[in-house]
Each structure stands twice: as structure tokens, then as C-alpha cells.
mmJSON file of the N, C-alpha and C atoms, coordinates in Angstrom:
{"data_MODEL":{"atom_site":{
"group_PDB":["ATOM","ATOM","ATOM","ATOM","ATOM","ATOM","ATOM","ATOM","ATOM","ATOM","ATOM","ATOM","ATOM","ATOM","ATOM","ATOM","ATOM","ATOM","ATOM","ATOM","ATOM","ATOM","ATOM","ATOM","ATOM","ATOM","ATOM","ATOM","ATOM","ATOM","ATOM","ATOM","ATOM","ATOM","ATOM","ATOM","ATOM","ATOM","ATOM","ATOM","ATOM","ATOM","ATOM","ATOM","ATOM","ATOM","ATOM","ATOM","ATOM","ATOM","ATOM","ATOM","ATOM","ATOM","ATOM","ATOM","ATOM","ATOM","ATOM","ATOM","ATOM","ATOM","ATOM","ATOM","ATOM","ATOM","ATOM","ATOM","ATOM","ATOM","ATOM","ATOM","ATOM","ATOM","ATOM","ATOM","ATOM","ATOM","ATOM","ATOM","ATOM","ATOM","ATOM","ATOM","ATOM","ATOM","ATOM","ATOM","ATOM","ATOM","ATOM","ATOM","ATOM","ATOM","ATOM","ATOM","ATOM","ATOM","ATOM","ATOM","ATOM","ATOM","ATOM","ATOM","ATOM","ATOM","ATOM","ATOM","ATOM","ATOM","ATOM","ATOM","ATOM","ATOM","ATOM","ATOM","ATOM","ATOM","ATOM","ATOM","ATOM","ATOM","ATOM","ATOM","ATOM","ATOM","ATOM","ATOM","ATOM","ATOM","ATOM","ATOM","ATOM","ATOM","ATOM","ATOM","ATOM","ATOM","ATOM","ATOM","ATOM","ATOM","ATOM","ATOM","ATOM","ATOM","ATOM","ATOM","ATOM","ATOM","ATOM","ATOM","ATOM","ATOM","ATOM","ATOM","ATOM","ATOM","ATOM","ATOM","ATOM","ATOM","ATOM","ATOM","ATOM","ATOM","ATOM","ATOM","ATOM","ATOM","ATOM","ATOM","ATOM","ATOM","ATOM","ATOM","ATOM","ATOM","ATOM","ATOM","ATOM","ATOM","ATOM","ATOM","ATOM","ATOM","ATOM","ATOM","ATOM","ATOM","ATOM","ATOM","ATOM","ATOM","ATOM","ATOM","ATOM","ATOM","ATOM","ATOM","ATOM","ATOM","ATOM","ATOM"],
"id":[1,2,3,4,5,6,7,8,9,10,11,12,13,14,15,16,17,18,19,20,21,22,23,24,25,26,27,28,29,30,31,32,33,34,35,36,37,38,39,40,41,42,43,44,45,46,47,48,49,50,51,52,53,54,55,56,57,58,59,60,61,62,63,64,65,66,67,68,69,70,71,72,73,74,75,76,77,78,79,80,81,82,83,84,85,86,87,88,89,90,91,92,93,94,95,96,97,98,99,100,101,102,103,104,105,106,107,108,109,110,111,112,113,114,115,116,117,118,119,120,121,122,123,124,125,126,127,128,129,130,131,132,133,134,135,136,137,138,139,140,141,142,143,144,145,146,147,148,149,150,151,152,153,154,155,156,157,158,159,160,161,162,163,164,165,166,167,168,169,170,171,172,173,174,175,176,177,178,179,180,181,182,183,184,185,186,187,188,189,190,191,192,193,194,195,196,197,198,199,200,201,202,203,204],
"type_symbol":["N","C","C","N","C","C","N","C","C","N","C","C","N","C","C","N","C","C","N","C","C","N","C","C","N","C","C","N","C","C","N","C","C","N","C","C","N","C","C","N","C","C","N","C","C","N","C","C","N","C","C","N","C","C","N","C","C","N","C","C","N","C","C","N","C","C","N","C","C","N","C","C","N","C","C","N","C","C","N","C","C","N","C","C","N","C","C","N","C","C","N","C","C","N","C","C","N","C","C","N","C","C","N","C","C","N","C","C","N","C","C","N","C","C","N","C","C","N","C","C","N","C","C","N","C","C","N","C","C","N","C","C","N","C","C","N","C","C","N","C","C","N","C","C","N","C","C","N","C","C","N","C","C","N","C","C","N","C","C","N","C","C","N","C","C","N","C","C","N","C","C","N","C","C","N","C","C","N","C","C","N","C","C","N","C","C","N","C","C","N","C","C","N","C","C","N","C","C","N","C","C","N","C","C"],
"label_atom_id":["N","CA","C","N","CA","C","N","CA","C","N","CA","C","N","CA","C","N","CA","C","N","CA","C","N","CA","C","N","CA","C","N","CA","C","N","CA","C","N","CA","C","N","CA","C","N","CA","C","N","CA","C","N","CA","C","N","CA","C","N","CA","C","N","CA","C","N","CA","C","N","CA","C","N","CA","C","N","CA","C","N","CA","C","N","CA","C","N","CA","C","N","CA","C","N","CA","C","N","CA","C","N","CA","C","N","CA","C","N","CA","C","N","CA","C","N","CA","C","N","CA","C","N","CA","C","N","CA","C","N","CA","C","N","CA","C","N","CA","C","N","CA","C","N","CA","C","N","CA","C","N","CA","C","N","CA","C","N","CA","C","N","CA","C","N","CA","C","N","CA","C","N","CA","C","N","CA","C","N","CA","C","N","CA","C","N","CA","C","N","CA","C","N","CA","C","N","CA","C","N","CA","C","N","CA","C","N","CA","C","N","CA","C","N","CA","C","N","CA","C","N","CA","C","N","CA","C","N","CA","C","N","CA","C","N","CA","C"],
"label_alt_id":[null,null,null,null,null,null,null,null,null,null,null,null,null,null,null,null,null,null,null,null,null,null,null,null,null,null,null,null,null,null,null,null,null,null,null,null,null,null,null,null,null,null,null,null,null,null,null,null,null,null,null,null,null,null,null,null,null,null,null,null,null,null,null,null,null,null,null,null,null,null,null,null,null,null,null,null,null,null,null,null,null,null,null,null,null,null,null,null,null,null,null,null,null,null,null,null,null,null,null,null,null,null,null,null,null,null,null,null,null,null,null,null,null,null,null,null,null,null,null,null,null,null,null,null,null,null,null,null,null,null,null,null,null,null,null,null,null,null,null,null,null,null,null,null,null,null,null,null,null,null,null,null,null,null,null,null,null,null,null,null,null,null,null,null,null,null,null,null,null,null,null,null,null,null,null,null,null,null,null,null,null,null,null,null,null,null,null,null,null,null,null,null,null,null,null,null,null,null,null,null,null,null,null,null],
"label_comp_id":["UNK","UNK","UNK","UNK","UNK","UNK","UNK","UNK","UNK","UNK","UNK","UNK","UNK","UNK","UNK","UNK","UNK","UNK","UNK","UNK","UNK","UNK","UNK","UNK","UNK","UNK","UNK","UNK","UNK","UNK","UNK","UNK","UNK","UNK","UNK","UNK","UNK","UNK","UNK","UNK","UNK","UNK","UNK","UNK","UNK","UNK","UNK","UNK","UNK","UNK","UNK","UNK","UNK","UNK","UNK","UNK","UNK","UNK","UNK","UNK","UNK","UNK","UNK","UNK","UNK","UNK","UNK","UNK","UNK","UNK","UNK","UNK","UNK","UNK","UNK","UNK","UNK","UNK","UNK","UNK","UNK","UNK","UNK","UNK","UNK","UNK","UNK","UNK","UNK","UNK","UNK","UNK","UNK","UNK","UNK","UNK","UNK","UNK","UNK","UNK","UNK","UNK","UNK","UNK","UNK","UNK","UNK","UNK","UNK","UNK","UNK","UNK","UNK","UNK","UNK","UNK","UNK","UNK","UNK","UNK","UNK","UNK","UNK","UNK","UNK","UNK","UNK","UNK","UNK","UNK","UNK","UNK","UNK","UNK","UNK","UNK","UNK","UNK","UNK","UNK","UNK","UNK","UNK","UNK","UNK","UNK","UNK","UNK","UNK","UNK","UNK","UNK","UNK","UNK","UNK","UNK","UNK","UNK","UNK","UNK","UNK","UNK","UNK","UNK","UNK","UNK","UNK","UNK","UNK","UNK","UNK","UNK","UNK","UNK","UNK","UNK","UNK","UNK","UNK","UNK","UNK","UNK","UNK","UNK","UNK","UNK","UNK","UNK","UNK","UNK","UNK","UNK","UNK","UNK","UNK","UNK","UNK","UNK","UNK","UNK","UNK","UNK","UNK","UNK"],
"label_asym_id":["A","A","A","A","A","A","A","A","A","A","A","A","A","A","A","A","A","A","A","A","A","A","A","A","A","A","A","A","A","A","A","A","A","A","A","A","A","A","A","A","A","A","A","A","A","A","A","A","A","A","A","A","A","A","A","A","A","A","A","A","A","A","A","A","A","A","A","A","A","A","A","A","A","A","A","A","A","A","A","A","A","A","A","A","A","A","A","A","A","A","A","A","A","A","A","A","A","A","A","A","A","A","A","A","A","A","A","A","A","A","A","A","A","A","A","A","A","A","A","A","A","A","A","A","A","A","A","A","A","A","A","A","A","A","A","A","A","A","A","A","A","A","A","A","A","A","A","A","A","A","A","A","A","A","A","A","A","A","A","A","A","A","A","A","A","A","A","A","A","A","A","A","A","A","A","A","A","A","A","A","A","A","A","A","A","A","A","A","A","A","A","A","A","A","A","A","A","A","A","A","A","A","A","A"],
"label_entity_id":["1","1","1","1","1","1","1","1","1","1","1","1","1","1","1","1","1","1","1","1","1","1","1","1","1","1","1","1","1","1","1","1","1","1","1","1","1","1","1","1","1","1","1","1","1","1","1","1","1","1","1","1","1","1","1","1","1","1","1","1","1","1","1","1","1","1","1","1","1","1","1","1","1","1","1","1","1","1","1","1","1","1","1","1","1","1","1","1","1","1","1","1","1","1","1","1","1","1","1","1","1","1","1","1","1","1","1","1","1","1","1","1","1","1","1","1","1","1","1","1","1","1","1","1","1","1","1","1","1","1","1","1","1","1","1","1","1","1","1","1","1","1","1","1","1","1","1","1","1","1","1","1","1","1","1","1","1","1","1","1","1","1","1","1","1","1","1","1","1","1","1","1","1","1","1","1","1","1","1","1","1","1","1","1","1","1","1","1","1","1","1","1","1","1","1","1","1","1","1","1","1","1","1","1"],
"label_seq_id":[1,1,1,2,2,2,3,3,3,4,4,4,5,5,5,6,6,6,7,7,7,8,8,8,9,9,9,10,10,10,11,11,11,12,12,12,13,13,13,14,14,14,15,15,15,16,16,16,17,17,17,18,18,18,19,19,19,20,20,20,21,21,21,22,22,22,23,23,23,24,24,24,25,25,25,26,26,26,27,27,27,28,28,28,29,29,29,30,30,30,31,31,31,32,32,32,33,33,33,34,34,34,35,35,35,36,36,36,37,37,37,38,38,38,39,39,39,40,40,40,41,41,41,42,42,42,43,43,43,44,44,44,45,45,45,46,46,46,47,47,47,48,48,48,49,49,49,50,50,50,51,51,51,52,52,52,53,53,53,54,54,54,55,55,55,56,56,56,57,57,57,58,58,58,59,59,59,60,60,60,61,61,61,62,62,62,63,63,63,64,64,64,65,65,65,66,66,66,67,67,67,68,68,68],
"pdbx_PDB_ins_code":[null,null,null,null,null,null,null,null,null,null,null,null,null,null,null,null,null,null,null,null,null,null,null,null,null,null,null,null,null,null,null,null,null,null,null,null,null,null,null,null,null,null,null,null,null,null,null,null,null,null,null,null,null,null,null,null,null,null,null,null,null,null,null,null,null,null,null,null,null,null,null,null,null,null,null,null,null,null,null,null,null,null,null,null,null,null,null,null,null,null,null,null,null,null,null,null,null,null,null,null,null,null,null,null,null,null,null,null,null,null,null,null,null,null,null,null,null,null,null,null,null,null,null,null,null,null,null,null,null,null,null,null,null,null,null,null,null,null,null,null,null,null,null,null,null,null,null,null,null,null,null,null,null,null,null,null,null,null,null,null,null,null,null,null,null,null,null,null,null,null,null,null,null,null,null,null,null,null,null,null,null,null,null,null,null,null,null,null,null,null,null,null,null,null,null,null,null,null,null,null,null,null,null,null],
"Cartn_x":[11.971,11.593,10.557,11.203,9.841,8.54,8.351,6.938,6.139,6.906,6.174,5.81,6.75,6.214,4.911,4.838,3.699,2.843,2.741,1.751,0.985,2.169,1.482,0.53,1.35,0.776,-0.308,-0.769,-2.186,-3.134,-2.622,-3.559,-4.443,-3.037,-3.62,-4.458,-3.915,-4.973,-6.333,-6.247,-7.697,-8.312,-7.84,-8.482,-9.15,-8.099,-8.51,-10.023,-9.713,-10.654,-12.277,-12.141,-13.179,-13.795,-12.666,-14.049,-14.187,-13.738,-14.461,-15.498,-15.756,-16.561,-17.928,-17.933,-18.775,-19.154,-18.034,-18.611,-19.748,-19.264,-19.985,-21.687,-21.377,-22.543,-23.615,-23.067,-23.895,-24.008,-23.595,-23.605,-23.249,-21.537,-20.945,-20.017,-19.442,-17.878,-16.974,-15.587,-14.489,-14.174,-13.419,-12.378,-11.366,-10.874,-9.425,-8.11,-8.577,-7.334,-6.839,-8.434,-8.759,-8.694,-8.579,-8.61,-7.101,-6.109,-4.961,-4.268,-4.711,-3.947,-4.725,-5.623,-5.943,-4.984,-4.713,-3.891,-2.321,-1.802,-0.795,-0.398,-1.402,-1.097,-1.458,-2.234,-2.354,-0.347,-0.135,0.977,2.117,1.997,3.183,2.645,1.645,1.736,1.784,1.464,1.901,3.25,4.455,5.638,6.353,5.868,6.565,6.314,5.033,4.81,5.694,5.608,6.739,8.14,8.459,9.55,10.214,9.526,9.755,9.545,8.606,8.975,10.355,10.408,11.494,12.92,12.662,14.225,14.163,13.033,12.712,13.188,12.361,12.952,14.417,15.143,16.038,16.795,16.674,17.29,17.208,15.882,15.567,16.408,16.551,16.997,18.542,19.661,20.88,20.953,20.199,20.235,20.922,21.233,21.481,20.536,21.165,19.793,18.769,17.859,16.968,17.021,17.339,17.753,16.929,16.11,15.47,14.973],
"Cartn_y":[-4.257,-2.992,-3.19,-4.225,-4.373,-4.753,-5.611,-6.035,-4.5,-3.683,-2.378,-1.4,-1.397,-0.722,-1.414,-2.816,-3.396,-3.253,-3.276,-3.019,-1.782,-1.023,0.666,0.463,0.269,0.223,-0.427,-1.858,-2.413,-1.388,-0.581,0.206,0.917,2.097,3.366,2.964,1.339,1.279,0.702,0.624,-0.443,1.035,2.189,3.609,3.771,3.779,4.734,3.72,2.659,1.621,1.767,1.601,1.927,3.439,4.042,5.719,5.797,5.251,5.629,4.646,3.752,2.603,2.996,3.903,4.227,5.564,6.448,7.655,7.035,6.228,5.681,5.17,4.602,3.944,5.071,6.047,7.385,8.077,8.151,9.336,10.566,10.381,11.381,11.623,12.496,13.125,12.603,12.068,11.798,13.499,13.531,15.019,14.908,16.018,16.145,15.081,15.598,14.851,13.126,12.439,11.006,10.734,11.424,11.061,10.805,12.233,12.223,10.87,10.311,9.611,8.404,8.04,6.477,6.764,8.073,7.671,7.836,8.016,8.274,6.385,5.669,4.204,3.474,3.842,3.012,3.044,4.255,4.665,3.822,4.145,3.227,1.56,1.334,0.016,-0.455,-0.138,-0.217,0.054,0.829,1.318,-0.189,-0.039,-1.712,-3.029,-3.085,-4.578,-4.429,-3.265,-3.159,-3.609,-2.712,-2.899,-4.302,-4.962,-6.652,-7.029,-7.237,-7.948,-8.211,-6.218,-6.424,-6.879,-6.708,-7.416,-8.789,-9.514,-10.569,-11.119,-10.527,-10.609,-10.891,-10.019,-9.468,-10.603,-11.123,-11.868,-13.615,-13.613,-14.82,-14.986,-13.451,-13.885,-14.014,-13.409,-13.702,-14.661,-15.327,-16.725,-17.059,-15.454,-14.914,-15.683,-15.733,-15.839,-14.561,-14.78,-13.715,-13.714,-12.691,-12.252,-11.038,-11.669,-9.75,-9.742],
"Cartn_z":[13.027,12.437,11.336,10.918,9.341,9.859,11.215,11.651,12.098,12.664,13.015,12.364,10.984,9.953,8.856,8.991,8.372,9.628,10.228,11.423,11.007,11.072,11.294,9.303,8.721,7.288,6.987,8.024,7.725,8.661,10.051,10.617,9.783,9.442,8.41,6.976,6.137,5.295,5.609,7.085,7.654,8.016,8.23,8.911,7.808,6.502,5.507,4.613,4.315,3.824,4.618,5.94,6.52,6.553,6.898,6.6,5.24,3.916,2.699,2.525,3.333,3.168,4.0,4.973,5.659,4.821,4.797,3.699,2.346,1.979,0.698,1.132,2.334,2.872,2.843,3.645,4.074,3.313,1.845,0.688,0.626,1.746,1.797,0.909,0.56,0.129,1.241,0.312,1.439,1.593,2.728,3.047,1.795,1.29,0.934,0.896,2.733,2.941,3.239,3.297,3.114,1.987,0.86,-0.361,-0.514,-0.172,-0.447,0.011,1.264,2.174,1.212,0.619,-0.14,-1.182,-2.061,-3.466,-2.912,-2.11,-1.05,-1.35,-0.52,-0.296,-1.321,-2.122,-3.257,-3.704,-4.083,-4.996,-4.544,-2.944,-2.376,-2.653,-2.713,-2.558,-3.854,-5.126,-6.422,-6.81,-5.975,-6.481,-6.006,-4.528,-4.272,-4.279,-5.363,-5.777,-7.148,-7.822,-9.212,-8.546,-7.849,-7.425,-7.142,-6.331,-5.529,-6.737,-7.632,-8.832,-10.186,-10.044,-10.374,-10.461,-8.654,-8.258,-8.461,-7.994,-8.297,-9.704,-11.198,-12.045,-12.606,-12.001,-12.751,-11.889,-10.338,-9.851,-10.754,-10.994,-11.943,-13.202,-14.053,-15.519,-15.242,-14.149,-13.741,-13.202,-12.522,-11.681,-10.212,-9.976,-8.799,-7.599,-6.456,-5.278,-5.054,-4.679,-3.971,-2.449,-2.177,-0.458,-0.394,0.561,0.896,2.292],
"occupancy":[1.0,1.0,1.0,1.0,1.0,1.0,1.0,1.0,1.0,1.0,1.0,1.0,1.0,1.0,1.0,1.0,1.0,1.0,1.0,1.0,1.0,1.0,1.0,1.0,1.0,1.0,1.0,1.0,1.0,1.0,1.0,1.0,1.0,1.0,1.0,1.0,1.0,1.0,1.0,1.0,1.0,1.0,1.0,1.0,1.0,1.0,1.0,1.0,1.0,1.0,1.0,1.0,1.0,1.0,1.0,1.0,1.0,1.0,1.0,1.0,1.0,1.0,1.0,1.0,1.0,1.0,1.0,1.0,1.0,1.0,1.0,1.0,1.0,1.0,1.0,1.0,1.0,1.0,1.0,1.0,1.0,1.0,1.0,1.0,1.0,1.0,1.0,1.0,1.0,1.0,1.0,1.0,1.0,1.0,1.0,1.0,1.0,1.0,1.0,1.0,1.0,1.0,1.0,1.0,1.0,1.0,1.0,1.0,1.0,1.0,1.0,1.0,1.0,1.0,1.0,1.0,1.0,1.0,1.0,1.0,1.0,1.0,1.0,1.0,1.0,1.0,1.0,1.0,1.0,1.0,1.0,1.0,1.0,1.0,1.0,1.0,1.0,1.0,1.0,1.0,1.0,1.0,1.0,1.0,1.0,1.0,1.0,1.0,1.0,1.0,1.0,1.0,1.0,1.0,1.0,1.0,1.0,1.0,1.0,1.0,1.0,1.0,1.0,1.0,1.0,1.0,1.0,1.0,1.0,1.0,1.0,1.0,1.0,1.0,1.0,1.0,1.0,1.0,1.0,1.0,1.0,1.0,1.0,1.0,1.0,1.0,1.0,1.0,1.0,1.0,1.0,1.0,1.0,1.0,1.0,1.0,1.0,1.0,1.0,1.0,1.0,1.0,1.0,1.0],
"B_iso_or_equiv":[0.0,0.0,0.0,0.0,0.0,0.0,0.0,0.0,0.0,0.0,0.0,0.0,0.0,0.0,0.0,0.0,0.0,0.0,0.0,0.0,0.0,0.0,0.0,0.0,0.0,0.0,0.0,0.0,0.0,0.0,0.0,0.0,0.0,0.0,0.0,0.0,0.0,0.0,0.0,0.0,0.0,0.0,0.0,0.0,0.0,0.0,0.0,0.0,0.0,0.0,0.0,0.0,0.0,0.0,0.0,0.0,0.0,0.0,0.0,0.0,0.0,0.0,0.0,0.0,0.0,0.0,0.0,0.0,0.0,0.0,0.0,0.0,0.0,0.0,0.0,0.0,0.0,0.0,0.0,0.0,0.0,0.0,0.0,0.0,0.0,0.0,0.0,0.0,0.0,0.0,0.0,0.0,0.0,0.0,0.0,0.0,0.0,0.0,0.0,0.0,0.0,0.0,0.0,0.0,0.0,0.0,0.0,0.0,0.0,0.0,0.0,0.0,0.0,0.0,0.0,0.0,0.0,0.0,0.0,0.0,0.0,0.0,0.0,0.0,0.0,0.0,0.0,0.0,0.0,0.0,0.0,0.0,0.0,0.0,0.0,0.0,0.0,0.0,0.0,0.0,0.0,0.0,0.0,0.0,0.0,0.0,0.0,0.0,0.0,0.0,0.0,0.0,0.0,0.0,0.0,0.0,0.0,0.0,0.0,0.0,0.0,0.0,0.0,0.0,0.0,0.0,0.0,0.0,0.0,0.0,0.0,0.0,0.0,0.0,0.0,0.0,0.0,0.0,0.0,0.0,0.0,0.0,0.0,0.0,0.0,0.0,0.0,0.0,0.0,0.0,0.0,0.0,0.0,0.0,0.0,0.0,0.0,0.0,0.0,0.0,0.0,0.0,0.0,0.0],
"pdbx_formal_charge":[null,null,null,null,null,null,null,null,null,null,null,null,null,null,null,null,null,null,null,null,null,null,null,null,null,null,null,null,null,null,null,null,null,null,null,null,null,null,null,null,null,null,null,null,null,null,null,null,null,null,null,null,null,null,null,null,null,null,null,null,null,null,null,null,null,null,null,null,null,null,null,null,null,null,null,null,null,null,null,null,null,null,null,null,null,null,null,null,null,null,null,null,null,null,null,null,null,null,null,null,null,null,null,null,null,null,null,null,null,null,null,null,null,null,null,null,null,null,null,null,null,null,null,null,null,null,null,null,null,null,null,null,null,null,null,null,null,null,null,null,null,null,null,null,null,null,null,null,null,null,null,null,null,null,null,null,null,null,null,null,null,null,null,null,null,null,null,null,null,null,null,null,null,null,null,null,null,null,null,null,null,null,null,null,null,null,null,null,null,null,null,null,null,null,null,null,null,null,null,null,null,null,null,null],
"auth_seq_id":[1,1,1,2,2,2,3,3,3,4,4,4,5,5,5,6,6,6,7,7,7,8,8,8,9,9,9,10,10,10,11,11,11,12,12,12,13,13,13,14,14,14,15,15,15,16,16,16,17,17,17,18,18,18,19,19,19,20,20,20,21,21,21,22,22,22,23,23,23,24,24,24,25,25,25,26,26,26,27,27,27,28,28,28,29,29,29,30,30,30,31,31,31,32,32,32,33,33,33,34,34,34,35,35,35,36,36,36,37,37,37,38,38,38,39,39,39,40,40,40,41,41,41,42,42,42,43,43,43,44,44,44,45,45,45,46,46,46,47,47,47,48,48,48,49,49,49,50,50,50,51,51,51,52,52,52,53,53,53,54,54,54,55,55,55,56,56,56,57,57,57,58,58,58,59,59,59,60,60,60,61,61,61,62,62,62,63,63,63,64,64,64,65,65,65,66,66,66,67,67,67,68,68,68],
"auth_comp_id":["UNK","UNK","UNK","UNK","UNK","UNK","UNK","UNK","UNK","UNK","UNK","UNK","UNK","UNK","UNK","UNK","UNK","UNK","UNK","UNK","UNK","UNK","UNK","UNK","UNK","UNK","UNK","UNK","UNK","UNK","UNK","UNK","UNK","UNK","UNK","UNK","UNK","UNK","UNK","UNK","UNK","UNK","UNK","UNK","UNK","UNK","UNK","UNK","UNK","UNK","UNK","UNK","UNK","UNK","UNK","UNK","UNK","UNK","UNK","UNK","UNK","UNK","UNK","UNK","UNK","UNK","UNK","UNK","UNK","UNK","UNK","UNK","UNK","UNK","UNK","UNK","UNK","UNK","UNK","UNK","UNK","UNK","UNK","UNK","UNK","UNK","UNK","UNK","UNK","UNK","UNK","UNK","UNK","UNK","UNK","UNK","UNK","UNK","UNK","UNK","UNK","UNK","UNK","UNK","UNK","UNK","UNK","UNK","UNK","UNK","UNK","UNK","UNK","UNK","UNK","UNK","UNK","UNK","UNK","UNK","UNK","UNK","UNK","UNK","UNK","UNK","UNK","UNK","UNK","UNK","UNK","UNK","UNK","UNK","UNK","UNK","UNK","UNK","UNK","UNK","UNK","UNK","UNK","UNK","UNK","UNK","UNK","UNK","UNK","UNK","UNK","UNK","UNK","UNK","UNK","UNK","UNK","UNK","UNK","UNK","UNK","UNK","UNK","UNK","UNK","UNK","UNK","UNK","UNK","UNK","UNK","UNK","UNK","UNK","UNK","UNK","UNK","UNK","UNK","UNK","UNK","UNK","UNK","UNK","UNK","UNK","UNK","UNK","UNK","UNK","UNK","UNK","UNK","UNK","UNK","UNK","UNK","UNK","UNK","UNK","UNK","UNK","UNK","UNK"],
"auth_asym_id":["A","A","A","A","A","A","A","A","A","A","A","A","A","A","A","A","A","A","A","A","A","A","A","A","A","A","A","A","A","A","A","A","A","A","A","A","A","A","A","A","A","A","A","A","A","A","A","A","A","A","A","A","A","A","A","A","A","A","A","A","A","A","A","A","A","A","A","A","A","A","A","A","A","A","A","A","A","A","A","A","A","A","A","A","A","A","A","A","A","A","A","A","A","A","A","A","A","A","A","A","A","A","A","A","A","A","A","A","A","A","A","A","A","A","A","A","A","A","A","A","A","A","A","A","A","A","A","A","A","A","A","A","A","A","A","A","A","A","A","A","A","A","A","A","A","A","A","A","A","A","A","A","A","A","A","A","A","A","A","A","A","A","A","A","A","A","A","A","A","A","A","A","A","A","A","A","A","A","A","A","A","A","A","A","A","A","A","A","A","A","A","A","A","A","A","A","A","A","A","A","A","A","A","A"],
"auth_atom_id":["N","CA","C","N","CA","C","N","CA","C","N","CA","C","N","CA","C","N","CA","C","N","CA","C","N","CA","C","N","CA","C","N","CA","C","N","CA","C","N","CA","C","N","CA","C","N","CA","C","N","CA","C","N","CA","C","N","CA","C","N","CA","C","N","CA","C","N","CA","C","N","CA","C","N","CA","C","N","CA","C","N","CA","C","N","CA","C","N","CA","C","N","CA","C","N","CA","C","N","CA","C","N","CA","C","N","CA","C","N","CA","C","N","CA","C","N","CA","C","N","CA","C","N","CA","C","N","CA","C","N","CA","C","N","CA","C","N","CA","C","N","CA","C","N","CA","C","N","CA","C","N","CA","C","N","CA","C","N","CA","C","N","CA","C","N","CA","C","N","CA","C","N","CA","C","N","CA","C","N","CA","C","N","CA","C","N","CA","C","N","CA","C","N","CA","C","N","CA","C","N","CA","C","N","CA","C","N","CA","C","N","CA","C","N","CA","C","N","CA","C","N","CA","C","N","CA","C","N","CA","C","N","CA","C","N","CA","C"],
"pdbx_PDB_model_num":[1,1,1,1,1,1,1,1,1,1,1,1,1,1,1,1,1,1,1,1,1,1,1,1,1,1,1,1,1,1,1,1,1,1,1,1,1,1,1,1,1,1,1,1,1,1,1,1,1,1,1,1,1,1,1,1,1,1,1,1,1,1,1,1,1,1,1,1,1,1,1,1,1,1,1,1,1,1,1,1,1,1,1,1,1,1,1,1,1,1,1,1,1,1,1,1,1,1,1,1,1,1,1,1,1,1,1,1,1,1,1,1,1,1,1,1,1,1,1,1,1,1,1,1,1,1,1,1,1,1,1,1,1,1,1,1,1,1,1,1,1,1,1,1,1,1,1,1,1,1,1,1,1,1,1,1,1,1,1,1,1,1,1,1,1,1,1,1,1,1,1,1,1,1,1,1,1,1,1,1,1,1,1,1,1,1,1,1,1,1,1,1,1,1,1,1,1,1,1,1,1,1,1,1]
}}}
């Protein structure tokens, strides 16, 4: 399950990376809704590098294992 959801997640940020990369090229405006969908994945992908660190962390200062 986790390989198909990183799958689908490098697709949509390889969609979204490339049409603002071509918009930029051409001296267009992104749409709306290409915009929404880059701060969409930024957000997620910033909530869960905090996140994994944290557990990480918090697994480090208890001395717990890390299982994930």
C-alpha cells in the first residue's frame, strides 16, 4: 500500500513541478487550481517531514526503538 501511495505522490508532484516549470518558461500565470494543488503538497510534505522527525526525536530522547 505504501509503494502505491508514493507512486501516486511522486506522479502528481512530477505533474504539478512540470506545468509550473513550463508556465514559467512561457510567461504564463499558473490556474487557481495548480497553484492550490503545489501549496496542497508542499503542506503535506512539510507536515510529514515535522512529523517523522518528531517521532524520530522523541523516540531518540526515550531510547525507545524506532519502528515505522
Amino acid at each position: 500500500m505504501f509503494e502505491f501511495a508514493a507512486l501516486t505522490y511522486g506522479m502528481i508532484v512530477t505533474f504539478v513541478m512540470a506545468s509550473t516549470s513550463r508556465n514559467r518558461r512561457e510567461a504564463r500565470n499558473n490556474p487557481p487550481l495548480l497553484t492550490l494543488f503545489g501549496w496542497t503538497l508542499m503542506t503535506f510534505s512539510a507536515t510529514t517531514g515535522v512529523g517523522l522527525l518528531g517521532y524520530c526525536g522523541y523516540h531518540a530522547l526515550t531510547g525507545a526503538p524506532v519502528v515505522i
